[in-house]
mmCIF file of the N, C-alpha and C atoms, coordinates in Angstrom:
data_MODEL
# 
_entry.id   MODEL 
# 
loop_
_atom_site.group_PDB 
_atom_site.id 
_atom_site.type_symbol 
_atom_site.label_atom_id 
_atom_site.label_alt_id 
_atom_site.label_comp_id 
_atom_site.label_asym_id 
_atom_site.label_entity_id 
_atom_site.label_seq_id 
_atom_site.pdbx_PDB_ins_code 
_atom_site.Cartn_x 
_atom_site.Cartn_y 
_atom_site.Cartn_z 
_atom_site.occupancy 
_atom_site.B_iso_or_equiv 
_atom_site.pdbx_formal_charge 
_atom_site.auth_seq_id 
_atom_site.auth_comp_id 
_atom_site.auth_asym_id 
_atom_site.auth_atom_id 
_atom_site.pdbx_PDB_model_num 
ATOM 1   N N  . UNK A 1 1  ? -95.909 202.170 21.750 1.00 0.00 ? 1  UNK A N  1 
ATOM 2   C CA . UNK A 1 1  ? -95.502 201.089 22.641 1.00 0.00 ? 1  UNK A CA 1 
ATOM 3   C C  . UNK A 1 1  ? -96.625 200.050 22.680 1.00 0.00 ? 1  UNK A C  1 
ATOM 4   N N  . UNK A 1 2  ? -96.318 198.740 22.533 1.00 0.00 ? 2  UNK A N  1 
ATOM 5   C CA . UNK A 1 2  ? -97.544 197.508 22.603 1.00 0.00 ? 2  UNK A CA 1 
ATOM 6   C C  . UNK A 1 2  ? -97.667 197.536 23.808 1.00 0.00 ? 2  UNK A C  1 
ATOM 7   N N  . UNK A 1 3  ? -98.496 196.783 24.406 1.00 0.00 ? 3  UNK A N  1 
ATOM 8   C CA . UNK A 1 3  ? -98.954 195.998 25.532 1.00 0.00 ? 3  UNK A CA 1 
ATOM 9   C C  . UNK A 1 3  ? -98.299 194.541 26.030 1.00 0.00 ? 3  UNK A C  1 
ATOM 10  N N  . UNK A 1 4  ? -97.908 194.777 27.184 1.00 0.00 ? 4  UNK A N  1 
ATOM 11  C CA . UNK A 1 4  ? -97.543 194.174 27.844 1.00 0.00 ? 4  UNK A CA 1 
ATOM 12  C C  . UNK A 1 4  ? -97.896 192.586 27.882 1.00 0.00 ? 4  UNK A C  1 
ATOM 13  N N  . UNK A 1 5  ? -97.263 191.357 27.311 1.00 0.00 ? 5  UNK A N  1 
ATOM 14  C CA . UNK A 1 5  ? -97.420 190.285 27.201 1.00 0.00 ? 5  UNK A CA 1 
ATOM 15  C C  . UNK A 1 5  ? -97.767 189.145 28.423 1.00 0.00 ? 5  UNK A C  1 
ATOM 16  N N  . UNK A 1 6  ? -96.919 189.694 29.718 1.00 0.00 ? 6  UNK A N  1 
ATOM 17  C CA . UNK A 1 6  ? -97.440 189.253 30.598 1.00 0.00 ? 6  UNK A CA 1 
ATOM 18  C C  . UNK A 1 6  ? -97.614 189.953 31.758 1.00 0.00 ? 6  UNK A C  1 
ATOM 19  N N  . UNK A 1 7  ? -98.680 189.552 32.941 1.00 0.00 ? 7  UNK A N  1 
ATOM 20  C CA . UNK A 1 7  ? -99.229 190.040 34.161 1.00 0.00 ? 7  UNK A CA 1 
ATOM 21  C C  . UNK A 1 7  ? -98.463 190.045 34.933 1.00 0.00 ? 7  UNK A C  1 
ATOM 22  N N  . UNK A 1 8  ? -98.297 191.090 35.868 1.00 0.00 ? 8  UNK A N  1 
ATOM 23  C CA . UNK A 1 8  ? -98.155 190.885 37.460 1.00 0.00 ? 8  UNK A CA 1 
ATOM 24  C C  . UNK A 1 8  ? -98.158 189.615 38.305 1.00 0.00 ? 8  UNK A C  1 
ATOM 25  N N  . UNK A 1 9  ? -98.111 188.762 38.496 1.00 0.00 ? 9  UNK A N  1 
ATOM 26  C CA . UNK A 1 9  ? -98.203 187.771 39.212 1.00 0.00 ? 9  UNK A CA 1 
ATOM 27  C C  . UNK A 1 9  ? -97.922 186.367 38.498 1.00 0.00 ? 9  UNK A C  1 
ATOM 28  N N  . UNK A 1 10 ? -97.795 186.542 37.469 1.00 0.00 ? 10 UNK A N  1 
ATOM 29  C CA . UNK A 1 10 ? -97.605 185.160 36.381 1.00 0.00 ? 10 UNK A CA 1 
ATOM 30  C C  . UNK A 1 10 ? -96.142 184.944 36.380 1.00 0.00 ? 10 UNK A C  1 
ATOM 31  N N  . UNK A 1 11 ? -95.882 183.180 36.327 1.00 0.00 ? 11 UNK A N  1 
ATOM 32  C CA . UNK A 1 11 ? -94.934 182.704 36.701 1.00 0.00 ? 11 UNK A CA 1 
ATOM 33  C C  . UNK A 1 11 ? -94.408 182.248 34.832 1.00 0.00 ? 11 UNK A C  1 
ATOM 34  N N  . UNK A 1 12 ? -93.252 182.499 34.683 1.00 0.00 ? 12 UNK A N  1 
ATOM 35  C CA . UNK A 1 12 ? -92.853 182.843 33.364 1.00 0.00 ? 12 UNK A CA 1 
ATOM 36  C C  . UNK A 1 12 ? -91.565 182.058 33.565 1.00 0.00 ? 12 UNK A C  1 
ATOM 37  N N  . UNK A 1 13 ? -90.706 181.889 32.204 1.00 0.00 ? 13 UNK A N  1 
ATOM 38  C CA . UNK A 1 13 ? -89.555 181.062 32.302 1.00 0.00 ? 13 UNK A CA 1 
ATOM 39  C C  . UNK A 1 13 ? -88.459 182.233 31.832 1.00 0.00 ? 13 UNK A C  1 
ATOM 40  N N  . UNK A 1 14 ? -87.688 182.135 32.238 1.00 0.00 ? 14 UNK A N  1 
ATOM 41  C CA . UNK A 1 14 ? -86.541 183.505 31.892 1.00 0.00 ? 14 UNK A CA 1 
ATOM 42  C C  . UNK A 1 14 ? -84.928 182.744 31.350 1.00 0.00 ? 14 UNK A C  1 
ATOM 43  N N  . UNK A 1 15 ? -84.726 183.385 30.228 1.00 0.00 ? 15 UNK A N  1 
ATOM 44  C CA . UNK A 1 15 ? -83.683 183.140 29.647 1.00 0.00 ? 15 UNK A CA 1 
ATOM 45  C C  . UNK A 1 15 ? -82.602 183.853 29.788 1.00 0.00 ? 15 UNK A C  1 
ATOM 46  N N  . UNK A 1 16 ? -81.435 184.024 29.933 1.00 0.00 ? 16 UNK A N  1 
ATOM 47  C CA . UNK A 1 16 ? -80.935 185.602 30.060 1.00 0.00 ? 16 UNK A CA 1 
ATOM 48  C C  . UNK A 1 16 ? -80.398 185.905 28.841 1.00 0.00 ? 16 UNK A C  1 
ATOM 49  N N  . UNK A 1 17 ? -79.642 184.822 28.050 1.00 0.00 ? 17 UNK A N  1 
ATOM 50  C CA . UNK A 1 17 ? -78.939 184.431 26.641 1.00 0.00 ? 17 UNK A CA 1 
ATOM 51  C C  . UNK A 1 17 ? -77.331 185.092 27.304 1.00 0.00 ? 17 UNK A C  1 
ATOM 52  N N  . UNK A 1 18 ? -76.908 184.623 26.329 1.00 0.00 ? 18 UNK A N  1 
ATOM 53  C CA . UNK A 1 18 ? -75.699 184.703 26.363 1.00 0.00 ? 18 UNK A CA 1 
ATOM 54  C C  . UNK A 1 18 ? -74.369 185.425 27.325 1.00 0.00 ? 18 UNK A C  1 
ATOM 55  N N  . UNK A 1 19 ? -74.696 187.199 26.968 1.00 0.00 ? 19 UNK A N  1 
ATOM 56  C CA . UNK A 1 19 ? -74.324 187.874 27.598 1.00 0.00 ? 19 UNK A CA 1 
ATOM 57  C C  . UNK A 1 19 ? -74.881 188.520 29.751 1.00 0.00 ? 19 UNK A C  1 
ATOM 58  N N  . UNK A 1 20 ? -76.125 188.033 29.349 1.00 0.00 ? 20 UNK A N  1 
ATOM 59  C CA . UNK A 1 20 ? -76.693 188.465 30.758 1.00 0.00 ? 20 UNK A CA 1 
ATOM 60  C C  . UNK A 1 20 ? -76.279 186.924 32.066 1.00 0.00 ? 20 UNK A C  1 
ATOM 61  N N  . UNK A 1 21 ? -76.289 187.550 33.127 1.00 0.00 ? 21 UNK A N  1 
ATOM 62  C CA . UNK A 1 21 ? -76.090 187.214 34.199 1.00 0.00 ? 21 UNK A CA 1 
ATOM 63  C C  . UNK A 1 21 ? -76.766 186.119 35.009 1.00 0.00 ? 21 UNK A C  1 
ATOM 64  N N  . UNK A 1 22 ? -76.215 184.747 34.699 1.00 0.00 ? 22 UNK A N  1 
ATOM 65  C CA . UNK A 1 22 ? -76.454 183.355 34.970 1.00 0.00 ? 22 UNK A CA 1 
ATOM 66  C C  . UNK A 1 22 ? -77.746 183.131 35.985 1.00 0.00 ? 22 UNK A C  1 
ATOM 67  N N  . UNK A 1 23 ? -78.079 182.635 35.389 1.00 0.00 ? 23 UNK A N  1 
ATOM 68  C CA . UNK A 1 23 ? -79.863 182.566 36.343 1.00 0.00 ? 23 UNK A CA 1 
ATOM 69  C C  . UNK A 1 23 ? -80.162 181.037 36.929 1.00 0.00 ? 23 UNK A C  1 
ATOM 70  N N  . UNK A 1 24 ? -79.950 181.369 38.421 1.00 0.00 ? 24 UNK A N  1 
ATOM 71  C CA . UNK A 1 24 ? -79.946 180.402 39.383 1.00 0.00 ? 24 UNK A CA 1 
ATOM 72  C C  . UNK A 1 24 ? -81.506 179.103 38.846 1.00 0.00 ? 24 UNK A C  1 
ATOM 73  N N  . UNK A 1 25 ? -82.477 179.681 38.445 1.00 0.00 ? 25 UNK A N  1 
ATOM 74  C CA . UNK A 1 25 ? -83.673 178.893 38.380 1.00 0.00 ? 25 UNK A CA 1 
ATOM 75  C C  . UNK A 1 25 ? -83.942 179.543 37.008 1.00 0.00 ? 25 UNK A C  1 
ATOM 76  N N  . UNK A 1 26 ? -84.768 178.934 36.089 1.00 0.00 ? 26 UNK A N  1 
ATOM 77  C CA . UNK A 1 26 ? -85.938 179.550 34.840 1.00 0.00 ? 26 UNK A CA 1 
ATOM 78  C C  . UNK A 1 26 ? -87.296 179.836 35.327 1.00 0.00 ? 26 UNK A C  1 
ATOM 79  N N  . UNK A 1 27 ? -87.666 179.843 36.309 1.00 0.00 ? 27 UNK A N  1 
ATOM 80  C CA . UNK A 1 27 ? -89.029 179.599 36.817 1.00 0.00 ? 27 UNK A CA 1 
ATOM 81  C C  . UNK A 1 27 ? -89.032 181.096 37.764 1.00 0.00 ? 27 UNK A C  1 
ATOM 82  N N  . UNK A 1 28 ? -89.583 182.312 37.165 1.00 0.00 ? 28 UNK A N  1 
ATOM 83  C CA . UNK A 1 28 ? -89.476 183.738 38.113 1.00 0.00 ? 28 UNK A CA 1 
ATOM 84  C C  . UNK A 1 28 ? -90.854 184.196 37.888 1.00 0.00 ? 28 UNK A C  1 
ATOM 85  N N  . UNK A 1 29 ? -91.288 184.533 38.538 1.00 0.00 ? 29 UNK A N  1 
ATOM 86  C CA . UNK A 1 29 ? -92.799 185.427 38.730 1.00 0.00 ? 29 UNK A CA 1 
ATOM 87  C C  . UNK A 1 29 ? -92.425 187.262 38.627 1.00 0.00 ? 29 UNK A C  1 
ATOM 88  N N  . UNK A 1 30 ? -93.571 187.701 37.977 1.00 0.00 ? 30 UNK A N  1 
ATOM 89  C CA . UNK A 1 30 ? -93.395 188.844 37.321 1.00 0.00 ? 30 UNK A CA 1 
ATOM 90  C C  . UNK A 1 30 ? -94.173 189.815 38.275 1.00 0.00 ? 30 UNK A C  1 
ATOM 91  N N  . UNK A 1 31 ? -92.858 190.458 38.895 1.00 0.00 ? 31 UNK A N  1 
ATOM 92  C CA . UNK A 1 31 ? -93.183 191.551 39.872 1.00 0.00 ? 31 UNK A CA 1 
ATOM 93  C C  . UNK A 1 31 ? -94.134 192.750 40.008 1.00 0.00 ? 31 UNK A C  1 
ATOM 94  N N  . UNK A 1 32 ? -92.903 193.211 38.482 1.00 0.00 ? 32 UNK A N  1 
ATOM 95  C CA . UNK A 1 32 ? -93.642 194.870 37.717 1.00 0.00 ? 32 UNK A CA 1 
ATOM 96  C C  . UNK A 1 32 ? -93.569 194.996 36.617 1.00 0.00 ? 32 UNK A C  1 
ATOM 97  N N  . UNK A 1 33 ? -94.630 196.138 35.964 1.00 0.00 ? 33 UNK A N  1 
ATOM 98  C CA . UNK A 1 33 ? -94.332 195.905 34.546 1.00 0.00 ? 33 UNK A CA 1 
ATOM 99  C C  . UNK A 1 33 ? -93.531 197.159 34.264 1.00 0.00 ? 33 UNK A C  1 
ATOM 100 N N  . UNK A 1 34 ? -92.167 197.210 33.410 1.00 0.00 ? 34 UNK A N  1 
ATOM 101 C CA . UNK A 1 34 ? -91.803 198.514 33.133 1.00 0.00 ? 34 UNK A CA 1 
ATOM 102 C C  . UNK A 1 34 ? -92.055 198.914 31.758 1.00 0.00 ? 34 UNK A C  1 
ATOM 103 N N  . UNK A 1 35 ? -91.663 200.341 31.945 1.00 0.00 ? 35 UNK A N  1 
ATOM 104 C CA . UNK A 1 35 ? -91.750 200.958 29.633 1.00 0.00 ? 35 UNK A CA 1 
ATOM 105 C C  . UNK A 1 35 ? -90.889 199.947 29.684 1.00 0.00 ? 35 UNK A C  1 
ATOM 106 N N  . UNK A 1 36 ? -90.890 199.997 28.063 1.00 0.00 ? 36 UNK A N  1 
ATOM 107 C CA . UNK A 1 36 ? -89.867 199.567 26.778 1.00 0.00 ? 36 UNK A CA 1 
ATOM 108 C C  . UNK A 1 36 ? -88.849 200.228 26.795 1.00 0.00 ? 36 UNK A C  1 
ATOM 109 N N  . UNK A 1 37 ? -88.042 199.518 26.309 1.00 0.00 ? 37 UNK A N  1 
ATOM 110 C CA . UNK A 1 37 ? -86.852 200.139 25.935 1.00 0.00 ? 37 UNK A CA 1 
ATOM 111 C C  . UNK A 1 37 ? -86.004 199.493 24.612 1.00 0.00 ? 37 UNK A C  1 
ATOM 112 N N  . UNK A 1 38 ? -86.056 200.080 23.642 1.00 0.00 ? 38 UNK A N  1 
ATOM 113 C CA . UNK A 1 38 ? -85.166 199.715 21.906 1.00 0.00 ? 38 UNK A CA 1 
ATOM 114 C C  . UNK A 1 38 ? -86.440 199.104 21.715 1.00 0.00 ? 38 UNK A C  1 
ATOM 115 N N  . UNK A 1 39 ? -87.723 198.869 22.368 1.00 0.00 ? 39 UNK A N  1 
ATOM 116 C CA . UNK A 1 39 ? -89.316 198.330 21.538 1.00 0.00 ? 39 UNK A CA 1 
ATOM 117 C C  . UNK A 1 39 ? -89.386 197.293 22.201 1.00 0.00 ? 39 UNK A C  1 
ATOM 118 N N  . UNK A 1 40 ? -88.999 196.902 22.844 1.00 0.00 ? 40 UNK A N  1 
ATOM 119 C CA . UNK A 1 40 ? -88.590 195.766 23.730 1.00 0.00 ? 40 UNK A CA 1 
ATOM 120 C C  . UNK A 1 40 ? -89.476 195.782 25.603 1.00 0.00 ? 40 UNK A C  1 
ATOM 121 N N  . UNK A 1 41 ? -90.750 195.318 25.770 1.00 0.00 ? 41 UNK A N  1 
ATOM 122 C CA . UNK A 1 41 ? -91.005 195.333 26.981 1.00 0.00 ? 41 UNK A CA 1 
ATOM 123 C C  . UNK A 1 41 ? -90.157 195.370 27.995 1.00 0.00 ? 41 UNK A C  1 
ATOM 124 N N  . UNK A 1 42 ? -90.241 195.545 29.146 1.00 0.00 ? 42 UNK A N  1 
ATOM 125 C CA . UNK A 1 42 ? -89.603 194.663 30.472 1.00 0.00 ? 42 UNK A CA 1 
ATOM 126 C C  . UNK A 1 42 ? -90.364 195.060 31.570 1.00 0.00 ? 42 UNK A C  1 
ATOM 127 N N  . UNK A 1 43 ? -89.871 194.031 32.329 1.00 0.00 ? 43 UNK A N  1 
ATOM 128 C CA . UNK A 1 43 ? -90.449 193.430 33.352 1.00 0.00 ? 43 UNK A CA 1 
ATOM 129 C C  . UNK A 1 43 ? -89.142 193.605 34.770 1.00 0.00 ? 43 UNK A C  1 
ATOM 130 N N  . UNK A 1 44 ? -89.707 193.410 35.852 1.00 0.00 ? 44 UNK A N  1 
ATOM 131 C CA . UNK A 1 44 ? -89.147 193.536 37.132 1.00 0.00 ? 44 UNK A CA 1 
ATOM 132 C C  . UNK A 1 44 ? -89.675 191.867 37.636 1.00 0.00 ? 44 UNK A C  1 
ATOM 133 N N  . UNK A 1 45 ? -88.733 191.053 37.486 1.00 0.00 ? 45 UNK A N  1 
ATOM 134 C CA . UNK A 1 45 ? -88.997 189.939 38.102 1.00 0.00 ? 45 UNK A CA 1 
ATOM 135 C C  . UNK A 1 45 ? -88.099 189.107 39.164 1.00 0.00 ? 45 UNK A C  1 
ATOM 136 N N  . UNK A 1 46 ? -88.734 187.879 39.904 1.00 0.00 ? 46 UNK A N  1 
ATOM 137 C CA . UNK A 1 46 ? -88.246 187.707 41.214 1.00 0.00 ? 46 UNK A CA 1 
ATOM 138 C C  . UNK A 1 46 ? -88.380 186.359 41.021 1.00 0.00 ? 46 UNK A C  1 
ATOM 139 N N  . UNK A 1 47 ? -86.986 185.289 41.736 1.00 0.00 ? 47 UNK A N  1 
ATOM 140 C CA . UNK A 1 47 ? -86.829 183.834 41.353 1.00 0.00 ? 47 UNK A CA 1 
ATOM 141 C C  . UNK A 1 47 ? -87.364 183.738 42.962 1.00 0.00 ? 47 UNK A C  1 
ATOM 142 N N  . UNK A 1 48 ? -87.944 182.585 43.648 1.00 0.00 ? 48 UNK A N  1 
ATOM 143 C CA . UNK A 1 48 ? -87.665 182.328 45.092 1.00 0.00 ? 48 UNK A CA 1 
ATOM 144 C C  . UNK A 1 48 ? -86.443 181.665 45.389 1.00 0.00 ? 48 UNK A C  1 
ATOM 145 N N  . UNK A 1 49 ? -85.398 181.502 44.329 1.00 0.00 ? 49 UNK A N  1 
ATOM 146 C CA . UNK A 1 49 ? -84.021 181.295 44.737 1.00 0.00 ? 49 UNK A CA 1 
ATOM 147 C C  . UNK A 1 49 ? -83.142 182.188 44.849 1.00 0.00 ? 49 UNK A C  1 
ATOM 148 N N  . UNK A 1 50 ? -83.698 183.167 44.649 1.00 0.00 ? 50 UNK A N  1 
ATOM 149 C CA . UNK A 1 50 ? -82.681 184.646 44.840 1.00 0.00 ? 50 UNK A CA 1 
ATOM 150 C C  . UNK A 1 50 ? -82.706 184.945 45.442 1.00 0.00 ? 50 UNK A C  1 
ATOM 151 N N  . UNK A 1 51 ? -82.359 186.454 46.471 1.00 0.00 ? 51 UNK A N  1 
ATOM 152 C CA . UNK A 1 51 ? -82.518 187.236 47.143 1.00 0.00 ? 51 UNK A CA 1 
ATOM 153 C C  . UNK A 1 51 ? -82.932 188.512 46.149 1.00 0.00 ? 51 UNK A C  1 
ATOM 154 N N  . UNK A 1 52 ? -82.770 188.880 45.322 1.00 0.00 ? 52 UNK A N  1 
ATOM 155 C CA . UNK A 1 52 ? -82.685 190.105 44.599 1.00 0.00 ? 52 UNK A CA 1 
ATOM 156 C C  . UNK A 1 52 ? -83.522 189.610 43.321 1.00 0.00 ? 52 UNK A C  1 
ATOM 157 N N  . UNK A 1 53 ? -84.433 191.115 42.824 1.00 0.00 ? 53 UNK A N  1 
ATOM 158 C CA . UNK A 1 53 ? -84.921 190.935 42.140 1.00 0.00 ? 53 UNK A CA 1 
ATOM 159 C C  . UNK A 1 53 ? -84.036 191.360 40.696 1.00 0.00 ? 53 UNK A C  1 
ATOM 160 N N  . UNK A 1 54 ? -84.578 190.741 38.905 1.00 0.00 ? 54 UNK A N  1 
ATOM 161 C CA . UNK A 1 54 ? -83.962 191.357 37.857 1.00 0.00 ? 54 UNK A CA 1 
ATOM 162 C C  . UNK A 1 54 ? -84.611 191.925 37.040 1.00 0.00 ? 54 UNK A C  1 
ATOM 163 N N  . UNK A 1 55 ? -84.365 192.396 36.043 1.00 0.00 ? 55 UNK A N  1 
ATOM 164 C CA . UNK A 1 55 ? -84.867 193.386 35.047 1.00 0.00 ? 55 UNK A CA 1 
ATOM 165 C C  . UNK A 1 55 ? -84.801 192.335 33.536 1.00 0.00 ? 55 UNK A C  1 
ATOM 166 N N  . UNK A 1 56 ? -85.671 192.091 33.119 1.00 0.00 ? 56 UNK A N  1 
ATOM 167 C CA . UNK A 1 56 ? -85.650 191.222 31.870 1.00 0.00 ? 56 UNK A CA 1 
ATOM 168 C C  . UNK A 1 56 ? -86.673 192.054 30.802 1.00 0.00 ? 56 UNK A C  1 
ATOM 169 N N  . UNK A 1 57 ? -85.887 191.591 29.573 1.00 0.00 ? 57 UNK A N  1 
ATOM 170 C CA . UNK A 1 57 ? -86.540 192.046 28.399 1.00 0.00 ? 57 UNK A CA 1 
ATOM 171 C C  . UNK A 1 57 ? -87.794 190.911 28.031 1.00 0.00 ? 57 UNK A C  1 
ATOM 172 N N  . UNK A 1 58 ? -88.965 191.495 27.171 1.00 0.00 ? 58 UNK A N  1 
ATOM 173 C CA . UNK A 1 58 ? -90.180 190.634 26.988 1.00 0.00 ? 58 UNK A CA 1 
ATOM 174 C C  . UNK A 1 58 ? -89.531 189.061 26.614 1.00 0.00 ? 58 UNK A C  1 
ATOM 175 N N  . UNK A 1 59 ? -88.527 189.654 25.333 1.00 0.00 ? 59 UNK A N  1 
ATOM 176 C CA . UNK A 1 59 ? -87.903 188.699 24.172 1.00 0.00 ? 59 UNK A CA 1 
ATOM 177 C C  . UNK A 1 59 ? -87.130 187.577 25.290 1.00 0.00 ? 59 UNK A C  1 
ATOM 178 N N  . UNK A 1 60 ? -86.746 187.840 26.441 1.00 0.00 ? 60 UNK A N  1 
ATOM 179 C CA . UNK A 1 60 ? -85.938 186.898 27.457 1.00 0.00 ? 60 UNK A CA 1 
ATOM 180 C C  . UNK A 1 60 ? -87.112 185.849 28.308 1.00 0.00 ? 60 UNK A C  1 
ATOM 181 N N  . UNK A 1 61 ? -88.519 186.122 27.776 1.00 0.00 ? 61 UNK A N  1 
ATOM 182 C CA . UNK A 1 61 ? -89.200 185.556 28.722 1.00 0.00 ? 61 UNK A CA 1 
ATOM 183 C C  . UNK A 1 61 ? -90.276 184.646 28.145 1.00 0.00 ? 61 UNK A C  1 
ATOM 184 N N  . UNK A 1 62 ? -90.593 183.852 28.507 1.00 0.00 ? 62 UNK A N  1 
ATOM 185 C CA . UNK A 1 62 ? -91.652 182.746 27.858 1.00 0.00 ? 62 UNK A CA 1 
ATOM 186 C C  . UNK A 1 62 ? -92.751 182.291 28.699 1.00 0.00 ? 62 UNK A C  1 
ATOM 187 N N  . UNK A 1 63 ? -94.281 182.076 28.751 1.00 0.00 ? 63 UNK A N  1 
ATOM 188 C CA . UNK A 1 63 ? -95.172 181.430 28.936 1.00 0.00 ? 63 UNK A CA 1 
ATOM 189 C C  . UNK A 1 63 ? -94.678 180.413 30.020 1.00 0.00 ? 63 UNK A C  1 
ATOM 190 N N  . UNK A 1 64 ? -94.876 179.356 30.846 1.00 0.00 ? 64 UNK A N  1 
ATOM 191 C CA . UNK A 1 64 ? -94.837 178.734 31.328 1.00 0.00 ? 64 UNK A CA 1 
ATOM 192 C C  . UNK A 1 64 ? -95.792 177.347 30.400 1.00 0.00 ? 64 UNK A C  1 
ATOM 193 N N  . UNK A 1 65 ? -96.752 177.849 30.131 1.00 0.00 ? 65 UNK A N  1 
ATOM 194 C CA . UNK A 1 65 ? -97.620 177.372 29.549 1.00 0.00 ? 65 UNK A CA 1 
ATOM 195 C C  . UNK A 1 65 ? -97.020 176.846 27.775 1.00 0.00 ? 65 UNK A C  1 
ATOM 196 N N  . UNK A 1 66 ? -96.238 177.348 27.724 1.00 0.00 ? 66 UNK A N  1 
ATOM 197 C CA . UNK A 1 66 ? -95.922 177.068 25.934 1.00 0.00 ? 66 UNK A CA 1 
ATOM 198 C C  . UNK A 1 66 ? -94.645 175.685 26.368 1.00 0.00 ? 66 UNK A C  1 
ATOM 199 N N  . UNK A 1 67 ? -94.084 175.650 27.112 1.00 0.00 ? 67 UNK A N  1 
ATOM 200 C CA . UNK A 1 67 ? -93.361 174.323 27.139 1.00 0.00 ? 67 UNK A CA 1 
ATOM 201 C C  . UNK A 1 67 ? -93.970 172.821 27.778 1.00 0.00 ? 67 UNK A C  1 
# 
Protein backbone atom coordinates (compact mmCIF):
# COMPACT_ATOMS: atom_id res chain seq x y z
CA UNK A 1 0.00 0.00 0.00
CA UNK A 2 1.60 3.69 -0.89
CA UNK A 3 1.27 6.56 1.23
CA UNK A 4 -1.20 8.67 1.55
CA UNK A 5 -1.19 11.79 -0.86
CA UNK A 6 -2.93 14.03 1.28
CA UNK A 7 -3.12 15.24 5.15
CA UNK A 8 -5.66 15.50 7.66
CA UNK A 9 -6.65 18.93 7.54
CA UNK A 10 -5.89 19.93 3.85
CA UNK A 11 -8.49 21.46 1.81
CA UNK A 12 -8.61 19.45 -1.57
CA UNK A 13 -11.03 19.67 -4.62
CA UNK A 14 -13.30 16.52 -5.03
CA UNK A 15 -14.67 15.16 -8.13
CA UNK A 16 -17.12 12.39 -7.78
CA UNK A 17 -17.19 11.52 -11.81
CA UNK A 18 -19.84 10.26 -13.25
CA UNK A 19 -21.48 7.58 -11.35
CA UNK A 20 -20.98 8.97 -7.64
CA UNK A 21 -23.29 11.25 -5.83
CA UNK A 22 -23.56 15.03 -6.93
CA UNK A 23 -21.35 17.22 -4.83
CA UNK A 24 -22.91 20.33 -3.48
CA UNK A 25 -19.27 22.30 -3.43
CA UNK A 26 -15.50 20.97 -4.90
CA UNK A 27 -13.82 22.57 -2.06
CA UNK A 28 -13.86 19.58 1.11
CA UNK A 29 -11.21 19.27 3.79
CA UNK A 30 -9.81 15.90 4.59
CA UNK A 31 -11.12 14.46 7.76
CA UNK A 32 -9.47 10.84 7.88
CA UNK A 33 -7.24 8.88 6.22
CA UNK A 34 -8.58 5.33 5.32
CA UNK A 35 -6.75 1.81 3.77
CA UNK A 36 -7.02 1.38 0.11
CA UNK A 37 -9.17 -0.30 -1.52
CA UNK A 38 -8.64 -1.98 -5.54
CA UNK A 39 -4.94 0.25 -4.76
CA UNK A 40 -6.80 3.15 -4.60
CA UNK A 41 -6.36 5.48 -1.29
CA UNK A 42 -9.35 7.05 0.50
CA UNK A 43 -10.13 9.49 2.49
CA UNK A 44 -13.14 10.52 4.91
CA UNK A 45 -13.94 14.01 3.88
CA UNK A 46 -16.27 16.97 4.90
CA UNK A 47 -17.76 20.02 2.56
CA UNK A 48 -18.99 23.04 5.07
CA UNK A 49 -22.02 22.79 2.78
CA UNK A 50 -23.05 19.52 3.91
CA UNK A 51 -24.21 18.11 6.86
CA UNK A 52 -22.64 14.64 6.34
CA UNK A 53 -19.43 13.58 5.77
CA UNK A 54 -18.10 11.26 2.27
CA UNK A 55 -15.80 8.63 1.45
CA UNK A 56 -13.65 9.50 -1.72
CA UNK A 57 -11.10 7.67 -3.63
CA UNK A 58 -7.33 9.37 -3.88
CA UNK A 59 -7.99 9.32 -7.93
CA UNK A 60 -11.42 11.64 -7.08
CA UNK A 61 -9.31 14.23 -5.38
CA UNK A 62 -6.90 17.04 -6.37
CA UNK A 63 -4.47 19.60 -4.70
CA UNK A 64 -6.10 22.81 -4.29
CA UNK A 65 -2.87 24.08 -5.15
CA UNK A 66 -2.55 22.45 -8.80
CA UNK A 67 -5.51 24.61 -10.25
Amino acid sequence: MSRHKFKVGQVVDYSPGRFGMAAVSREYKIVRLLPAEGGDNQYRIKSMAETFERIAKESQLSSRSEH
